[in-house]
SEMAR-240544 format. One line per field, with one value per residue (C-alpha): residue in one letter; x, y, z. Coordinates in Angstrom, 3 decimals. Layout:
% SEMAR-240544
residu = A,...
x = X,...
y = Y,...
z = Z,...
//
This chain:
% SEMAR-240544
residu = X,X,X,X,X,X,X,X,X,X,X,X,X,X,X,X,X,X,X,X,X,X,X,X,X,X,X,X,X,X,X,X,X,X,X,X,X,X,X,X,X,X,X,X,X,X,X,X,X,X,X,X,X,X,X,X,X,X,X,X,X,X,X,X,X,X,X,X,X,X,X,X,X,X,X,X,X,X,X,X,X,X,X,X,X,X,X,X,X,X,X,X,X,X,X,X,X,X,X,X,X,X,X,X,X,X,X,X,X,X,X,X,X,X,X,X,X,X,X,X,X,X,X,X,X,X,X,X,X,X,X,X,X,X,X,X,X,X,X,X,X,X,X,X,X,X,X,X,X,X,X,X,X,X,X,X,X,X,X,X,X,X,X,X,X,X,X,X,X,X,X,X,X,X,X,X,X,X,X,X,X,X,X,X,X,X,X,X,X,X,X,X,X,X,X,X,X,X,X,X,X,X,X,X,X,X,X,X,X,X,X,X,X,X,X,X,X,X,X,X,X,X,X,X,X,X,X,X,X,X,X,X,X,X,X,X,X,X,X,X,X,X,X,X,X,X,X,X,X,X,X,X,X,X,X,X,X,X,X,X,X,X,X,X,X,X,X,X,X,X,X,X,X,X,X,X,X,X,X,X,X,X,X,X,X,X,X,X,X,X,X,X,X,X,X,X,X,X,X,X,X,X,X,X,X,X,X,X,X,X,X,X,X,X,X,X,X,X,X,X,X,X,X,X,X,X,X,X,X,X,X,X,X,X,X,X,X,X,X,X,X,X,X,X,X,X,X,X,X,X,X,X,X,X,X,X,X,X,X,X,X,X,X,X,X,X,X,X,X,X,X,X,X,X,X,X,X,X,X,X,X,X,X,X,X,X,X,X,X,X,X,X,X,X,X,X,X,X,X,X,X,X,X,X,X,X,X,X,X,X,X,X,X,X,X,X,X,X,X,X,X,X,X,X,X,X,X,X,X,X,X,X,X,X,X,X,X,X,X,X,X,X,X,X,X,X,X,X,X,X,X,X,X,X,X,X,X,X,X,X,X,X,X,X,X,X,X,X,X,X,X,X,X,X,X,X,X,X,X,X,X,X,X,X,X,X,X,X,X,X,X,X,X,X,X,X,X,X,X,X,X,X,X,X,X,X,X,X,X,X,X,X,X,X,X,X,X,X,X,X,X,X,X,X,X,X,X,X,X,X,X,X,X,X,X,X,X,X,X,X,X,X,X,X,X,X,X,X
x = -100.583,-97.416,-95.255,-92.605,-90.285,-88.378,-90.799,-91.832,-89.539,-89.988,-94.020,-92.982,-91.320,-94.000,-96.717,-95.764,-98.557,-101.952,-105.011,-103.914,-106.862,-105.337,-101.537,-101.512,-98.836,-100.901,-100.777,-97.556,-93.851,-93.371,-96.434,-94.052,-93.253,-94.732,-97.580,-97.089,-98.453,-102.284,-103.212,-106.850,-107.411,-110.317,-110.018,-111.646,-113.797,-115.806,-118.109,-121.867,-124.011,-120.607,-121.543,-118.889,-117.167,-116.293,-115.188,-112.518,-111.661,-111.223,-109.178,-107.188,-106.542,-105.525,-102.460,-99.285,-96.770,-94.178,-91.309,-90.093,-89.769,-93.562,-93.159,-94.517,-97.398,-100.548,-102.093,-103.956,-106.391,-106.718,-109.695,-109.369,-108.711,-111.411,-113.891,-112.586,-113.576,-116.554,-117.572,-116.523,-117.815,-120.756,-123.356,-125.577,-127.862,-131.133,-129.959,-127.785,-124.421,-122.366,-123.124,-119.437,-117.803,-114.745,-113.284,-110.627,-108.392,-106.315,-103.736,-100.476,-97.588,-96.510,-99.661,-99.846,-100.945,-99.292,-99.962,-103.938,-103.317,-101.814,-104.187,-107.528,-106.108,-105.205,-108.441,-110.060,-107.639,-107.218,-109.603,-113.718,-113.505,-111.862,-114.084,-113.535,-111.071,-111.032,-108.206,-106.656,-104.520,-102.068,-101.105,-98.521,-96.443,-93.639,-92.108,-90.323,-93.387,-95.197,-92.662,-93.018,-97.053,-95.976,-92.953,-95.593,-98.188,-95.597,-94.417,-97.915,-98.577,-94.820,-95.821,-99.316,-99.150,-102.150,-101.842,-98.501,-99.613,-102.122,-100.326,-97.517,-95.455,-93.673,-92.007,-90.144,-93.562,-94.721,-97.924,-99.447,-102.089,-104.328,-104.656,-107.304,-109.737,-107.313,-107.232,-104.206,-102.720,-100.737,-98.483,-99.124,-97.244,-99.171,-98.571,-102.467,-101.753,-101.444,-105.031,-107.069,-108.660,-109.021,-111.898,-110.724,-112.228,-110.615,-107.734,-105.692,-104.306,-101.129,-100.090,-102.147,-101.007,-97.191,-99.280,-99.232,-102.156,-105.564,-105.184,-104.727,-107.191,-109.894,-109.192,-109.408,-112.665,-114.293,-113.071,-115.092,-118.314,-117.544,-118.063,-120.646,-119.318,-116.119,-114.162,-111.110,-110.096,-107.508,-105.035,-102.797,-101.566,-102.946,-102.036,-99.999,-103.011,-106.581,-106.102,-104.956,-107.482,-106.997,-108.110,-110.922,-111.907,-111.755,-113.883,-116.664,-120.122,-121.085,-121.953,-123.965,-120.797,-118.142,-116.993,-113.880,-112.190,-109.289,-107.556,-105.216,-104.440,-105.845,-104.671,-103.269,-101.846,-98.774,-96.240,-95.975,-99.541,-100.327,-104.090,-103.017,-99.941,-102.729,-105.707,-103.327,-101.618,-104.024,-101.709,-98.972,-98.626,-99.599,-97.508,-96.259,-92.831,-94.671,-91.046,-89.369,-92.434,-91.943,-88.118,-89.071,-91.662,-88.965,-86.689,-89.301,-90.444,-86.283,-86.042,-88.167,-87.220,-88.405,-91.375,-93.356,-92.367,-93.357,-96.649,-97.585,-96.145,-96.340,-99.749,-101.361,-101.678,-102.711,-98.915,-96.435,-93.780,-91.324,-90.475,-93.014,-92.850,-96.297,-98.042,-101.411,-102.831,-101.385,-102.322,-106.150,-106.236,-106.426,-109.371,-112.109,-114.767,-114.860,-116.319,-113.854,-116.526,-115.654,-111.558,-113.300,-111.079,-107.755,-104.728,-102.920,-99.889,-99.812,-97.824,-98.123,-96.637,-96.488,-97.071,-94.535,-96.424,-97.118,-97.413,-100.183,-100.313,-101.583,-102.196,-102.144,-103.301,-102.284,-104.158,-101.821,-104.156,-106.830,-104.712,-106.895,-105.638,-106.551,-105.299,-106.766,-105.289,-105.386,-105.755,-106.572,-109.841,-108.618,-106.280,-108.266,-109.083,-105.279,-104.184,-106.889,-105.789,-102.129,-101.798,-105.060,-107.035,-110.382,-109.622,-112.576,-114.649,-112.765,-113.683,-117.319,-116.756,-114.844,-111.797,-110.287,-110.509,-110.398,-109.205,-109.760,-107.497,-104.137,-102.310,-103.386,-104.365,-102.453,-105.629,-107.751,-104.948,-105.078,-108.574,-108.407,-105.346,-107.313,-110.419,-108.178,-106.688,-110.375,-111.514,-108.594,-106.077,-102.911,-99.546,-96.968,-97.103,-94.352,-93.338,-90.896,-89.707,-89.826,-92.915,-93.642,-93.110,-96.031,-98.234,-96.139,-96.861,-100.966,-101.047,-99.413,-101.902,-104.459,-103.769,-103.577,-101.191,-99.995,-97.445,-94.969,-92.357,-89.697,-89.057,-86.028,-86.572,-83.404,-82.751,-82.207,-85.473,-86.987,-85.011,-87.493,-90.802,-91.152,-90.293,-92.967,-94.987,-94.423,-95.336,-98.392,-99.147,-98.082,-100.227,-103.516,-103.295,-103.536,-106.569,-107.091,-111.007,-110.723,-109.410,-109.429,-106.690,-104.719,-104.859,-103.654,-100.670,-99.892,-99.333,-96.736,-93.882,-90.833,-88.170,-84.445,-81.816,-78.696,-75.618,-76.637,-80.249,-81.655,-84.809,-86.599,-89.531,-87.927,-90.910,-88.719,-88.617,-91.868,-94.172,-96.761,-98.072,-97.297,-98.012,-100.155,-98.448,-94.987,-97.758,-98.622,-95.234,-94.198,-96.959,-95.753,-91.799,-92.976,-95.080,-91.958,-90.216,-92.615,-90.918,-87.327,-84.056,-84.404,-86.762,-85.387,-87.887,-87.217,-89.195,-92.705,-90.989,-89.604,-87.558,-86.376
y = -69.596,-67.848,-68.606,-70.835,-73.758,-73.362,-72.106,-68.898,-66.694,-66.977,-66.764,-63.481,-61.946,-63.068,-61.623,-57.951,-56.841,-58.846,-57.483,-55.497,-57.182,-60.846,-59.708,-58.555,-60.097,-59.290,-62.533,-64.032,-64.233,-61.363,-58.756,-56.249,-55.934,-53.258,-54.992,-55.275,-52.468,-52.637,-54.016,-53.028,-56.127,-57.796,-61.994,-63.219,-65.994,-63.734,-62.356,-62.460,-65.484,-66.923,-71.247,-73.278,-74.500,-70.750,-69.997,-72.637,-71.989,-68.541,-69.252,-71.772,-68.788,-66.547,-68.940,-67.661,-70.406,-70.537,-72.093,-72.562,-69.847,-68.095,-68.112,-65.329,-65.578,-66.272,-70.359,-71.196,-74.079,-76.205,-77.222,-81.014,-79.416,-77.055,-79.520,-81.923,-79.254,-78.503,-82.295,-82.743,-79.178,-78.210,-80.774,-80.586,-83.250,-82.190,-80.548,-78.334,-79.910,-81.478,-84.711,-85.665,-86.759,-88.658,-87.922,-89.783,-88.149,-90.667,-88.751,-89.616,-88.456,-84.455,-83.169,-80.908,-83.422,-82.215,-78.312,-79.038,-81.318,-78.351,-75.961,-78.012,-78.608,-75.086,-73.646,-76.200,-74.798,-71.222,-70.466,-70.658,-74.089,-73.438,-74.257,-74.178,-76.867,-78.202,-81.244,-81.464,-84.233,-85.148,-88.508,-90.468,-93.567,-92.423,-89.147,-88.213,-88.232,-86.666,-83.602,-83.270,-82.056,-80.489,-78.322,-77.319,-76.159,-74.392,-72.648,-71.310,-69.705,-68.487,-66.492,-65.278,-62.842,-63.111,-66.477,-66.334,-63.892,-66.428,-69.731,-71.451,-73.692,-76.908,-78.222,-80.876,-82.546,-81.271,-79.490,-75.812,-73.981,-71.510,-69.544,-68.006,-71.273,-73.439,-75.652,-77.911,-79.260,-82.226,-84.685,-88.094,-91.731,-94.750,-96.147,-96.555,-96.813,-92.613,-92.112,-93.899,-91.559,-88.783,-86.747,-85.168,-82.545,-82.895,-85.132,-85.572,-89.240,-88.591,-91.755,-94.302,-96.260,-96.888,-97.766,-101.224,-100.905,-99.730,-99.675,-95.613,-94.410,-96.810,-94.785,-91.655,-92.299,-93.850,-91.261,-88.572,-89.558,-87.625,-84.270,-83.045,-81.864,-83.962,-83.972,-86.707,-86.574,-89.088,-88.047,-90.878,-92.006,-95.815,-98.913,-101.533,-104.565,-104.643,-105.556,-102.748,-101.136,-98.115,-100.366,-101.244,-97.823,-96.623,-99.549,-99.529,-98.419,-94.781,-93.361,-89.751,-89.240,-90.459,-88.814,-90.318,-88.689,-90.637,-89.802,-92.755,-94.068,-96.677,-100.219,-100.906,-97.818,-97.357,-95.354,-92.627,-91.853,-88.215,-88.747,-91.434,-88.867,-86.297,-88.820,-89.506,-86.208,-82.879,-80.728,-81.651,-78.241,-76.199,-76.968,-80.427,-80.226,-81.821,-82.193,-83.951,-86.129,-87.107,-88.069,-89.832,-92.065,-92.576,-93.639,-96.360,-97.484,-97.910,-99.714,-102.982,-102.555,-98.737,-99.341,-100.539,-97.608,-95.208,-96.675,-97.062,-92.970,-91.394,-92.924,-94.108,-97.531,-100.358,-101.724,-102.643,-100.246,-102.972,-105.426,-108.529,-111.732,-111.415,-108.849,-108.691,-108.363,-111.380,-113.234,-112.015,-112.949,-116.659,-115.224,-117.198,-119.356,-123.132,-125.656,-127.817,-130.586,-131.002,-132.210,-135.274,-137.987,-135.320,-136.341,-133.535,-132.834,-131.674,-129.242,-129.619,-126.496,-127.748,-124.639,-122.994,-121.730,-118.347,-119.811,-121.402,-125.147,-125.148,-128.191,-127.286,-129.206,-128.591,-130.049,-129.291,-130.512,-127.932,-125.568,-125.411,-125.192,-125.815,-124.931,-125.704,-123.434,-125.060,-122.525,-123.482,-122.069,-120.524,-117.931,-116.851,-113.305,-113.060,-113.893,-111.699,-108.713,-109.348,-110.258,-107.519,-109.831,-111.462,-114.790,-115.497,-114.230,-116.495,-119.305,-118.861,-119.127,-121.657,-120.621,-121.800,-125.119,-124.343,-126.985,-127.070,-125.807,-123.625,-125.460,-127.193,-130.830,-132.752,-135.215,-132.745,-132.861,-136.448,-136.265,-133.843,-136.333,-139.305,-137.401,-136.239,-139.360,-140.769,-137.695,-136.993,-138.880,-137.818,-138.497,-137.026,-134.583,-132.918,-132.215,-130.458,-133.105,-130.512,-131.468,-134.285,-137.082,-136.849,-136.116,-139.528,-141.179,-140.013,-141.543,-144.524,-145.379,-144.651,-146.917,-143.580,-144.727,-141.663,-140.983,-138.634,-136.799,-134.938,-131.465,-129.756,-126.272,-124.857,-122.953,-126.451,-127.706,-124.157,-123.171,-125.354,-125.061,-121.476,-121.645,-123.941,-121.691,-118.453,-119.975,-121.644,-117.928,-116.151,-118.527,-118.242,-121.902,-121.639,-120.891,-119.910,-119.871,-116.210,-117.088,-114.272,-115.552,-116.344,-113.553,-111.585,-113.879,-113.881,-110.009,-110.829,-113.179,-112.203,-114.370,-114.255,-115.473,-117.093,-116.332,-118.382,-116.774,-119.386,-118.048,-119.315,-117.697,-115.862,-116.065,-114.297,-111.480,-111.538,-108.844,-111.237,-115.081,-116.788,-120.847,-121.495,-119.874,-121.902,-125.290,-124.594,-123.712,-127.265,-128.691,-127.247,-128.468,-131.867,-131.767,-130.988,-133.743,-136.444,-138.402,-137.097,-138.635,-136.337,-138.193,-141.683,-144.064,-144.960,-146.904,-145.478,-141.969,-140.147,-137.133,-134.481
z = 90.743,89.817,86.448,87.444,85.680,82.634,80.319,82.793,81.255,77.714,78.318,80.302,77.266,74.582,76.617,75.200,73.328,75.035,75.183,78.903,80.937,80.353,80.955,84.364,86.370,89.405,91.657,89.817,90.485,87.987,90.287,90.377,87.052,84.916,82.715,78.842,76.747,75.865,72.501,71.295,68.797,69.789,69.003,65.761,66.744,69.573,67.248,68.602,67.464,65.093,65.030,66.933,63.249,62.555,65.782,65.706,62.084,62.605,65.589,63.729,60.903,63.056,64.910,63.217,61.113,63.241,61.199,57.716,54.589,55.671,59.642,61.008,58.647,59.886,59.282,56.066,56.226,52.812,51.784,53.157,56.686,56.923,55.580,58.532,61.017,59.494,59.851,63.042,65.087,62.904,63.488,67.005,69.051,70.067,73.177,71.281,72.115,70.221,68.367,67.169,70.127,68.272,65.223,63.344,60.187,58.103,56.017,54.328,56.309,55.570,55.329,58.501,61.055,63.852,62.839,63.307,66.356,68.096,66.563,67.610,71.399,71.691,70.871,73.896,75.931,75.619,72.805,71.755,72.769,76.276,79.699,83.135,84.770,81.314,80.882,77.128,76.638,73.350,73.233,71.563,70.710,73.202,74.710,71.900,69.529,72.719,72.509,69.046,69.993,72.878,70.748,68.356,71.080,73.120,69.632,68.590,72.999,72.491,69.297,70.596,73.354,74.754,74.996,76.653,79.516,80.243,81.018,83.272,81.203,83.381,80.592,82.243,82.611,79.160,80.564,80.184,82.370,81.570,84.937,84.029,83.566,85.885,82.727,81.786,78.368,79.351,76.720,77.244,76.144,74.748,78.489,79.313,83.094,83.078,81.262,84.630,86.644,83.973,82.503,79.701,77.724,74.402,73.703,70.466,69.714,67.128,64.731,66.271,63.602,65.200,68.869,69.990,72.085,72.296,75.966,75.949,73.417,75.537,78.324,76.932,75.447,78.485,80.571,78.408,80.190,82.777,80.314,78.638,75.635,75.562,72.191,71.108,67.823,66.166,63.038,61.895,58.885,57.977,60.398,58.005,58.528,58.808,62.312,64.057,66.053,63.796,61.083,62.564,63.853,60.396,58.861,61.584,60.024,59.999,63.245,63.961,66.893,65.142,62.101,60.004,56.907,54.964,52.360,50.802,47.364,45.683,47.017,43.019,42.032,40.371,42.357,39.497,39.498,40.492,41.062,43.522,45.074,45.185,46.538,50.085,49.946,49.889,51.027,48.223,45.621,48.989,51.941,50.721,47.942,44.707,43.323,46.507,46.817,42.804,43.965,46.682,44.285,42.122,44.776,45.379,42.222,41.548,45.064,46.130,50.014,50.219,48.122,51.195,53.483,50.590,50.041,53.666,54.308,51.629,49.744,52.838,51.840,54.594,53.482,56.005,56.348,55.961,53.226,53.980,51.847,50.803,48.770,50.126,46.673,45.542,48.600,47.995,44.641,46.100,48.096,45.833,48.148,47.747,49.563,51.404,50.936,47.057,48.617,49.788,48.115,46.664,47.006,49.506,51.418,54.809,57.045,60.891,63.160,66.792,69.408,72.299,74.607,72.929,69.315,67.404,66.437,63.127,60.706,56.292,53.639,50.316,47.580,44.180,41.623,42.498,43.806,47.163,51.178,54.396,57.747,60.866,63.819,67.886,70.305,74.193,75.149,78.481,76.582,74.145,75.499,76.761,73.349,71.705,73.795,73.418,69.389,68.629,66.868,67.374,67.782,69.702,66.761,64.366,66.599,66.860,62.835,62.745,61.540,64.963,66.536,70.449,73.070,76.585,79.456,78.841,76.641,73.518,73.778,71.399,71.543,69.790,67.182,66.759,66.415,63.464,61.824,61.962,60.402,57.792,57.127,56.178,54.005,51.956,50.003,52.078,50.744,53.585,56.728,57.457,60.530,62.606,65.734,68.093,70.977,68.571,70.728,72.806,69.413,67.901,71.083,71.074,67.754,68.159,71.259,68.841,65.991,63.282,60.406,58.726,56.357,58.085,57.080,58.822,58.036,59.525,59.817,58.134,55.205,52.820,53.220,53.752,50.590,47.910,50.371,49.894,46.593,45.697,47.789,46.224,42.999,44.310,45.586,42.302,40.069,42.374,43.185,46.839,47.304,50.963,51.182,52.456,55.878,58.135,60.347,57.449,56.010,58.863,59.154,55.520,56.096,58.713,57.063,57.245,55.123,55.526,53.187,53.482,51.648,48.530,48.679,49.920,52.318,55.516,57.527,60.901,63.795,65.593,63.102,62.000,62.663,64.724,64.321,60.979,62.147,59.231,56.599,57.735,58.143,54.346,53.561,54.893,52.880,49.763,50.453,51.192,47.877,45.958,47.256,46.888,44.514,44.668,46.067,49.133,50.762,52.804,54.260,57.984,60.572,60.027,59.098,56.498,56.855,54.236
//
């Protein structure tokens, strides 16, 4: 296949000085060309009986830097990189092939990800690694991030000549061929409807952390049955939540196939802690600035709304890159286990979130003299695995726990609502629900049919009532007196709040600018503003209702 597309010519020119048995243009566009002088070095990583690690480490070593202050010079691995390839090529099954078949590296951001990404896919393509008809894929959040990989790659064949003489660039589709091997290198976006059908070889997943899908990795991995010695290896920084299926992939148990380095700070740190700067960053004093990284900590700890960014970046912290309500440590400090059977008899306030169609309908009770909460959550039983796919959480785990109270069909039945208010209203000494009118007439209806007295109150969802409610809240939160019986689903929510203020400051959760779900924080946050105003002069007494 001759050298065609954009990228032909510049491979042409680099190929001056292969090895003269790979740089023939014999067969190519360029066949009547002279061929480029022979070289005589022979290629690091062929020496007789050398163990797969070496091989790639020595070919990583001997890739040249091809930008900055030392390009031209050839790669040094530090000590956290060539342990990770150690780790992930040294270690065989019983058949002699390789036991690590995915890998995942979890670094703060700066500290040559993309370098050993184009390094690793590179030596599967064109170097010990390589096989016949092998397919390498990189995959990213979207084409730009995709191009990023694809830049680097191109950069490192462009500077090799050997390399060069032996592929066809197309790089309007962002793919390389090795013509010798008929393999192909080929960029791909987090759009998992490209990955079906393929049987890669090695892939390289880049910042899984930014993805909002699994969809693509699954198919990558699945697809690497079709190989024997298949190879995908993941390099992120951390995913802002638990949650994420980064997250998760991280936290799984040990496996003999999977091997997983991370390197992050501690969860408390301060941000002017070295050991912490150096715990997420190995690379910083080699290739990483130790005295712009020190600026950009101080930029932080002098800034409240680029601390978060900082800490999720640049200390690999599982912290949302944007300013949430909620620090997570705070919220876990009201993590400590209680039995909701001791409530029996409190007096409580409640918060009741009616659903949309996409939305939870969740139901909080505060209980202010012990400091204690609970929130039950509705979700219809038919879209729970549409809902767990879509919002990438297990709800269908937190319902075989009990976390989730599931009601039959599609939508949630406002029945199994009433049911859970009238069992309230027997257990617990309730003062006042709020609620927001919105779908409450059926619900008001439902429990008039019933007979189910209960003190309601109407909250309207603006920033005056919101104003005191998550004040109340935030102090509640702040003095470890809402005590959430370490509810996974809360928890996860509590991480997505986003509040917006007003002129005057005063704040209100946004749904619609919130990261994900947050129904039964806002239910507790109801609870809380109804709490507060209890006994005050906001509160008016109408025919069976209240209102704030």
């Amino acid at each position: 296949m001759g050298k065609r597309g954009p990228g032909a010519g510049r491979m042409k020119a680099a190929a001056v000085g292969a090895p003269v048995e790979q740089a023939t243009w014999e067969g190519t566009l360029f066949a009547g060309d002279a061929p480029p002088p022979p070289a005589t070095a022979s290629l690091p990583w062929e020496q007789e009986g050398m163990p797969p690690a070496e091989q790639v480490l020595a070919f990583l070593r001997d890739l040249p830097i091809v930008s900055g202050l030392r390009a031209g010079e050839k790669l040094e691995l530090i000590e956290f990189q060539e342990r990770f390839v150690r780790n992930v090529y040294e270690p065989e099954d019983d058949a002699g092939g390789r036991r690590v078949r995915l890998a995942g590296l979890s670094v703060a951001r700066g500290n040559g990800k993309s370098a050993l990404l184009a390094g690793l896919s590179l030596a599967h393509l064109l170097g010990p690694m390589q096989e016949p008809y092998g397919e390498c894929y990189a995959a990213a959040l979207d084409r730009e991030q995709a191009g990023v990989l694809y830049r680097m790659t191109r950069a490192y064949i462009e500077t090799v000549p050997w390399m060069a003489a032996r592929v066809n660039v197309r790089d309007w589709h962002k793919q390389i061929e090795d013509e010798r091997t008929r393999s192909i290198w080929t960029a791909l976006t987090s759009d998992a409807r490209k990955a079906h059908g393929l049987a890669p070889s090695f892939w390289i997943a880049d910042e899984v952390a930014q993805w909002r899908s699994r969809d693509l990795w699954d198919n990558l991995k699945t697809g690497m049955a079709k190989r024997r010695n298949a190879l995908g290896v993941t390099i992120s920084t951390q995913a802002r939540d638990d949650f994420h299926f980064w997250s998760q992939i991280l936290d799984a148990h040990p496996s003999p196939s999977f091997y997983t380095q991370l390197h992050a700070a501690p969860r408390d740190c301060r941000l002017d802690d070295q050991r912490a700067w150096m715990a997420a960053n190995p690379a910083l004093g080699e290739f990483l600035n130790l005295a712009e990284f020190a600026d950009s900590a101080s930029l932080a700890m002098q800034s409240p709304s680029f601390e978060p960014s900082f800490r999720n970046l640049n200390l690999n912290q599982r912290v949302d890159g944007e300013a949430a309500f909620l620090n997570p440590v705070d919220w876990e400090a009201n993590g400590t286990p209680f039995d909701p059977a001791e409530l029996e008899g409190q007096r409580c306030y409640g918060g009741l979130d009616l659903s949309s169609t996409r939305d939870l309908t969740a139901l909080a009770l505060w209980f202010p003299d012990s400091g204690k909460l609970l929130v039950w959550h509705f979700v219809p039983e038919d879209t729970m695995r549409e809902r767990s796919e879509r919002d990438r959480v297990p709800y269908d785990q937190w319902a075989a726990s009990g976390w989730i109270d599931t009601t039959p069909g599609r939508a949630t039945d406002r029945q199994a609502i009433v049911q859970r208010l009238a069992e309230i209203r027997s257990s617990y000494d309730v003062q006042a629900i709020a609620f927001d009118k919105w779908r409450y007439e059926d619900l008001q209806k439902l429990l008039s049919d019933e007979g189910i007295e209960l003190p309601m109150v109407e909250f309207i969802p603006g920033f005056k009532s919101y104003a005191p409610a998550i004040d109340t809240f935030e102090r509640a939160v702040l003095g470890k007196r809402m005590q959430h019986n370490n509810s996974p689903i809360l928890k996860w929510q509590a991480g997505n709040v986003i509040v917006t203020p007003d002129p005057a400051g005063n704040r209100k959760p946004m749904k619609n600018k919130s990261f994900d779900r947050i129904d039964g924080i806002v239910a507790a946050i109801m609870a809380c503003g109804v709490a507060g105003t209890d006994e005050g002069p906001e509160i008016y007494r109408g025919e069976g209702l209240m209102w704030l």
